[in-house]
C-alpha positions in Angstrom: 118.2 127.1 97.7 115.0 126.1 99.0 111.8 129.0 99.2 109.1 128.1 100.8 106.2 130.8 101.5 104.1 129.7 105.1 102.0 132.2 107.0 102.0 132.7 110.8 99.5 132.4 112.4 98.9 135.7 112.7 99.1 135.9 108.9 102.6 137.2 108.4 104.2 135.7 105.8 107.4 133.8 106.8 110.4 132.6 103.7 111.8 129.3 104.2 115.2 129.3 102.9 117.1 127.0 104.7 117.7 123.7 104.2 116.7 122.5 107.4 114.0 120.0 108.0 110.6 121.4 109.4 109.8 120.8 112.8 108.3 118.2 114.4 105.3 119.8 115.9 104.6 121.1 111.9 105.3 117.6 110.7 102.8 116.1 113.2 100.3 118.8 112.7 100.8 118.2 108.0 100.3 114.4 108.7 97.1 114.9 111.1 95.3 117.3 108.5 96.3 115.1 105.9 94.4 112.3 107.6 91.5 114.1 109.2 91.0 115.4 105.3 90.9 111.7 104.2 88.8 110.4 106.5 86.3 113.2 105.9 86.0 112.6 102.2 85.6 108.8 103.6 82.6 110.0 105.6 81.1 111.7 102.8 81.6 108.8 100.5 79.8 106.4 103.4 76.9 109.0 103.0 76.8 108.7 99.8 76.7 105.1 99.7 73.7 105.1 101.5 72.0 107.9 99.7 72.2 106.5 96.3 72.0 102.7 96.9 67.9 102.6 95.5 68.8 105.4 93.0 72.3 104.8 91.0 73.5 101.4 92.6 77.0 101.3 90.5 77.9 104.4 91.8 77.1 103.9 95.1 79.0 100.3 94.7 82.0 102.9 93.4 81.4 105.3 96.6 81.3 102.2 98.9 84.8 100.7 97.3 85.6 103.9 98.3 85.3 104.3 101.8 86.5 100.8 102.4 89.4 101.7 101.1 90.6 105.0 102.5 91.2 104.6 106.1 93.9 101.9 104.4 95.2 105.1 102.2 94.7 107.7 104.9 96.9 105.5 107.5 99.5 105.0 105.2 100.4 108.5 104.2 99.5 109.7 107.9 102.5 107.6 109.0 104.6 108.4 105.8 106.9 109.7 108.2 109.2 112.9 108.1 110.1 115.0 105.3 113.1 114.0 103.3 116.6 115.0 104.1 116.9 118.7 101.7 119.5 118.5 99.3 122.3 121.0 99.5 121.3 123.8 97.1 121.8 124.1 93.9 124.0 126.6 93.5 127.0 125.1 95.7 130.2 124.7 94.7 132.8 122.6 96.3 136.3 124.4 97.8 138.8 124.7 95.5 141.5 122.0 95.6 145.0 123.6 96.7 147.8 121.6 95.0 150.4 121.0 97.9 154.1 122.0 97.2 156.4 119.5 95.6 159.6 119.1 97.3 161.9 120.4 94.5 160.0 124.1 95.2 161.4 124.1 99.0 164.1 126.4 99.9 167.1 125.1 102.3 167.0 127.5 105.2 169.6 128.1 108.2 167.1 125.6 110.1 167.0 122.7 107.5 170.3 120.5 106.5 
């Protein structure tokens, strides 16, 4: 079984334990903060380019690799698309298997000949 502490907005804490998938509004809302985070450390990476290009050129040449290639990294887990399927939990156990009766253990009643 799945347990997964969120809070509320209003700070409650809420227990995940199902296995059902999150919603879509949360999904959306995980894969937008995900890329607005990326393409802020981009941003700052751009900035730093510039700052230290007459100071420390190889790591500015680092910082420039940098933000050329994270919109390519923030676009590709942004549209990672939706949480895996959950698994059933671990604890599950199938339903017994009920042997059916052989025909030698019937009993002839009035009704049968």
């Amino acid at each position: 079984m799945e347990r997964t502490k969120r809070q509320k907005r209003n700070g409650a804490e809420v227990f995940r334990i199902t296995g059902a998938r999150m919603g879509l509004d949360e999904d959306v809302r995980g894969r937008q903060r995900r890329y607005v985070i990326s393409m802020g450390i981009r941003t700052l990476s751009v900035i730093a380019t510039v700052l230290l290009w007459n100071v420390q050129r190889p790591v500015a040449i680092v910082t420039l690799v940098a933000g050329a290639l994270l919109p390519y990294v923030a676009v590709v887990i942004a549209n990672a698309g939706r949480e895996s399927t959950p698994s059933l939990p671990s604890h599950f156990l199938p339903a017994p298997v009920r042997p059916a009766l052989d025909a030698g253990n019937l009993k002839k009643t009035s009704d049968q000949s």
